[in-house]
N, C-alpha and C positions, 0 to 999 in steps of 0.2 A: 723362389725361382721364377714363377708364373710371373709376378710381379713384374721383375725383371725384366723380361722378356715386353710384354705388353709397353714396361716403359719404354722400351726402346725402339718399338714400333710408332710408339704415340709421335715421340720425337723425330721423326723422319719427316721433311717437306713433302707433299703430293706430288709437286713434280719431279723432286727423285722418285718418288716408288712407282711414277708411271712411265717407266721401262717397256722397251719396246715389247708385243706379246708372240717374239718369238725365242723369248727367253723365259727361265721359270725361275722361281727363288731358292736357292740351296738353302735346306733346311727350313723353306717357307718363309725365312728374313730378307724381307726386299731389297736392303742393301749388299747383299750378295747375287746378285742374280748370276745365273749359269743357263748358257744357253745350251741343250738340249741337241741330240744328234740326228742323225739323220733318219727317214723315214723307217730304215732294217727293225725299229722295236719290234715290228708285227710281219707274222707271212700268213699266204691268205691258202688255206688247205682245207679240204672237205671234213663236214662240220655233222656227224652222226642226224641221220634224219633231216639236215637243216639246207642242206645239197654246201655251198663251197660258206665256210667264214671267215671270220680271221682271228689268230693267237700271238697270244704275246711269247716273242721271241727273247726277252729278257724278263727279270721280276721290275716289275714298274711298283714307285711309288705313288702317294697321293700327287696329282699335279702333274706326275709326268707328261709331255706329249706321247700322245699316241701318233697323229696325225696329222696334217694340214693339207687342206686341197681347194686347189681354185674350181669351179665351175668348168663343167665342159659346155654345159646349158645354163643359161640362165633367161628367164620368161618374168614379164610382171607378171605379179598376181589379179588373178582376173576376178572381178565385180560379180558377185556372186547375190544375189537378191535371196530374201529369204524366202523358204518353200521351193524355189528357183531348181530345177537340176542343174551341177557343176559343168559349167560349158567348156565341154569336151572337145568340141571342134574347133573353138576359137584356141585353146591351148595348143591341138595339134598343130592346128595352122602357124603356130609362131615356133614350137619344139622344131618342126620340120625346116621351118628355115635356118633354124641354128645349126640344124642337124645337119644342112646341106655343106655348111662352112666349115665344117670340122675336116681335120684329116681323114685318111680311110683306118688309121689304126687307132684315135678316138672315136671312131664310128663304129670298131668294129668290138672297142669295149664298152661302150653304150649297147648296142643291139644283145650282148653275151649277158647280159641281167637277166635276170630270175625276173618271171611277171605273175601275176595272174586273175583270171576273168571270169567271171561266171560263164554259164549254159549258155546262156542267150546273150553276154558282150560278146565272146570271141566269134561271133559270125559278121557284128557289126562295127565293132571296134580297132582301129588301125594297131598294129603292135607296137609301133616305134609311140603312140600316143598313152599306152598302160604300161608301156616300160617307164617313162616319165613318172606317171602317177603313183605307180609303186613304189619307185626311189629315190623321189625327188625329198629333198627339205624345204621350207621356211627359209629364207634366209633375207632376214630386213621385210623390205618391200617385194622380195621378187619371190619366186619359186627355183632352186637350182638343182641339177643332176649334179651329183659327186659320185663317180664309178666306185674310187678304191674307201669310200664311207658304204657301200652302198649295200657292199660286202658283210658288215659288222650286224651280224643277228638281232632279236628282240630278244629284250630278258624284261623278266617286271619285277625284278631286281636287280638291274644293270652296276656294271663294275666301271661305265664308263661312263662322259657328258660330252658335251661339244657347246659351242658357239659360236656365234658369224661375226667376222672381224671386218666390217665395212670400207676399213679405212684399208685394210691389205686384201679385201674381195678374197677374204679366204675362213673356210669352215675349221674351226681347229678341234681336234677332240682330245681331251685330256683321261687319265684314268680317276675316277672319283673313288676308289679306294684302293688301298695294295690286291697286286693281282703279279701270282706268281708264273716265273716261268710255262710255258703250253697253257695255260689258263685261256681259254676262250675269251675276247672280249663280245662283250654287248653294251647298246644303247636299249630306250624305248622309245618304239615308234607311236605310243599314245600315251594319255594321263593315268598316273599310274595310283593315283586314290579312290581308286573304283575297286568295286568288288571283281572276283573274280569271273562272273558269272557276265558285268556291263564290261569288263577286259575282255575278254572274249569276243562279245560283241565289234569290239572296235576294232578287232585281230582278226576279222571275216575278211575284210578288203583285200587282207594279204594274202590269205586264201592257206594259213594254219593255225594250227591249236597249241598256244603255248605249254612248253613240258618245263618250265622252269622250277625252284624250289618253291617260289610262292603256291604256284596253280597245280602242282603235286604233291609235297608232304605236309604242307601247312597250312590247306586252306581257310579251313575255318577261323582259323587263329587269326592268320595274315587279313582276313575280309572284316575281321573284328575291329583289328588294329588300324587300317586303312580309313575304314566311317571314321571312328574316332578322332583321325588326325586332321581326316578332311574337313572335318565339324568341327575343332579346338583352330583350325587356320582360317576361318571364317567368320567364329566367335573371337578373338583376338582383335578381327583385322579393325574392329573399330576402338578400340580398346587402349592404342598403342600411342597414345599422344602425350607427351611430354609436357604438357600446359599443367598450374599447380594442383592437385587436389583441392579442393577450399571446403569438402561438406565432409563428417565422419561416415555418411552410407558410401560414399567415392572410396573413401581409404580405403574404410573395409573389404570393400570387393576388390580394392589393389592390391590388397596383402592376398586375398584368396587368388588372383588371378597370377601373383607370382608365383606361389605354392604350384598352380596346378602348369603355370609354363614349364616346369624342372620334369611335371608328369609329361607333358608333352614332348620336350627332346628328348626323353629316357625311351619315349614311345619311339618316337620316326628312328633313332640309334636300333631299338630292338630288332625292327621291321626291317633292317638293311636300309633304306630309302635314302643313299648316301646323296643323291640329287636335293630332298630339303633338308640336310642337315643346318644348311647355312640360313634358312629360312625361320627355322623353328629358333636356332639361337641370335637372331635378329627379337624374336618373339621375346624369349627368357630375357635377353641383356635389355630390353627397351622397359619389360614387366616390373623386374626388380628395381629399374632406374625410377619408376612414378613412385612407388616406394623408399627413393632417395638409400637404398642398400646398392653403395658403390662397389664394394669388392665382388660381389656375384656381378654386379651388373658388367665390368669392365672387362670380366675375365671370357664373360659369354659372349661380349661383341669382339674380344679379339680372335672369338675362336670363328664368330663369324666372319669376320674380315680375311682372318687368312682360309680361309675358304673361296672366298670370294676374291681375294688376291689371283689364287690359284687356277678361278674359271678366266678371269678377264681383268686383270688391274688397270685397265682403262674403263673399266665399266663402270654408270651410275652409284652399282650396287656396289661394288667396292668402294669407290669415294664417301659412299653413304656410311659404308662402316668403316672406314679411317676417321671419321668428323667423329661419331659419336662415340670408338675407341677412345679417342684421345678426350671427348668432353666426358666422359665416364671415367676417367683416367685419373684429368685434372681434379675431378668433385670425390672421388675418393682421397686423392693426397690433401686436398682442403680439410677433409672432414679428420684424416690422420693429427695433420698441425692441429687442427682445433682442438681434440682431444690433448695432446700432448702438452698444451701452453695452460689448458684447466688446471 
């Protein structure tokens, strides 16, 4: 059935499956796409300890939208020198003029954001400038305020992702794994292969202490799991080339290093870490392929492509794994015939 399904993927043009991304695939098969309803998935109601979040108003699947939002601000990102401190006044000076152009009732949902400052910013620091900084994302080249994202808590185990859609100047956030009716959504606001302890650390700015499941019933386990992974996605990243083996010390370590890519996604699945699942089976399908073992290999990059369908089918990273779905596809049925005609 797996089989199946992958062939049928392989066989689709790119420019069919690069459907517009305000539709999503039923059933993750890009020849169906279904577009998706209106913003009501989520309402935004106070969040235990967390002051206002936002819940899922439906059960969402993988890939669902949760959201899309244009920019109320959007600032370039300012040239930052190393050692340098983050120049705060040249930011405000550009927030502020965006800020002046907006409505009075975008103004007035900008200014309602949650901030916070240390002892000694809040005597010198503008508000309207660390409301920015607290809420703003990445988005491309710029820096952008999105109010009704701005909303959706930290978890370092998030049930949800996003991405900047350049081409529609809009943030979309999808659900990265099933997440049931009132279930809280969450993103993370930092890198989430750190211990619990350098989490923390990076959780000051926002001015709280993560109570999530990682950084309360699991720590140790979770900070175990975490080096690990962040260490095997490091040691791989040079690892992963598809040019022939030609020496037996090469093999061998290819055969070892697919053995332990199956440890590596069995790992980031345990941990939750539904954000690199698509990452680590990019790892496993590329591992088993220098090993020339097509049936693991083509079944791990479809799972990463529909993955990766599902954050952004216009994205790099999906095309990346549509090419080598289908070139892992084709070298397992080769290698099928070949047996079969012996």
């Amino acid at each position: 059935m797996f089989a199946r399904v992958i062939y049928i993927i392989s066989s689709i043009p790119l420019s069919v499956l690069a459907i517009s991304a305000t539709c999503k695939a039923s059933s993750w098969q890009p020849q169906h796409p279904v577009c998706t309803g209106p913003p009501e998935v989520y309402e935004v109601r106070p969040s235990n300890g967390k002051g206002l979040g936002v819940f899922a108003a439906y059960d969402l699947e993988i890939g669902d939208i949760v959201m899309r939002e244009t920019p109320v601000i959007k600032i370039p990102r300012p040239t930052v020198v190393k050692k340098d401190p983050y120049p705060m006044s040249e930011v405000y000076r550009l927030v502020l003029k965006e800020f002046e152009a907006l409505s009075p009732d975008a103004q007035e949902a900008v200014l309602s954001l949650t901030y916070h400052t240390s002892a000694t910013e809040s005597e010198t620091i503008n508000e309207l400038g660390v409301i920015f900084r607290t809420n703003a994302y990445n988005t491309g080249n710029n820096i952008s305020l999105l109010p009704k994202m701005a909303r959706i808590n930290h978890s370092c185990r998030p049930n949800s992702d996003y991405y900047w859609n350049e081409k529609l100047n809009t943030q979309v956030v999808y659900a990265s794994r099933k997440i049931k009716k009132g279930e809280e959504l969450s993103v993370s606001y930092i890198s989430l292969l750190l211990t619990h302890q350098e989490r923390q650390k990076d959780l000051d700015r926002y001015g709280f202490t993560c109570s999530c499941e990682a950084c309360n019933q699991e720590r140790e386990v979770s900070d175990d799991r975490r080096i690990t992974i962040r260490k095997a996605f490091t040691d791989f990243e040079s690892q992963l080339s598809l040019e022939p083996l030609t020496s037996e010390t090469a093999k061998r370590q290819a055969r070892n290093n697919a053995k332990a890519s199956l440890q590596l996604a069995e790992l980031v699945q345990e941990e939750g870490l539904a954000i690199y699942y698509a990452r680590a089976f990019r790892i496993t399908a590329i591992s088993h392929a220098r090993v020339e073992d097509w049936e693991p290999a083509a079944i791990w990059a479809s799972r990463g492509y529909e993955l990766r369908y599902m954050e952004d089918p216009e994205s790099t990273n999906a095309q990346e794994m549509h090419h080598l779905t289908s070139f892992f596809i084709a070298s397992w049925e080769n290698t099928l015939r070949n047996r079969s005609s012996t």
